[in-house]
N, C-alpha and C positions, 0 to 999 in steps of 0.2 A: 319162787317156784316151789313147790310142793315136793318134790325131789329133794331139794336141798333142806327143806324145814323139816321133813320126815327121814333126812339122814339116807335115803334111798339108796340100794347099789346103783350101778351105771349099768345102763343098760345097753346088751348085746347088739349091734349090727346083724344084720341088715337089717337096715327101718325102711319103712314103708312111709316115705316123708307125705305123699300123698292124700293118703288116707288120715295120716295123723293132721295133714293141714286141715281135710275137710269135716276130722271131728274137733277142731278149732283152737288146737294150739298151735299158739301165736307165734311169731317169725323168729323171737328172740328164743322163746323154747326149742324150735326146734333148732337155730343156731349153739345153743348150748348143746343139743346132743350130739353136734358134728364137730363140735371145739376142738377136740384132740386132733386133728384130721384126720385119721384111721380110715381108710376105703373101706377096706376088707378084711378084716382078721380074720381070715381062715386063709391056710398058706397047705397051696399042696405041694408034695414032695416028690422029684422023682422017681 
């Protein structure tokens, strides 16, 4: 992956897996970008 040969940061949530699918990264790209499980990192407080 291009990510990892270029040393990339990780990138922020929320992805848009939809559109990323239909600009045609592959199942496994976008499973790498949901690896950590992280839903949501933004945490509101009350």
């Amino acid at each position: 992956m291009l990510v990892k040969q270029y040393e990339a940061p990780r990138l922020r949530r929320p992805f848009n897996l939809a559109a990323r699918q239909a600009a045609g990264f592959a199942p496994e790209e976008l499973a790498w970008l949901d690896e950590d499980g992280v839903t949501n990192p933004v945490h509101s407080t009350p």
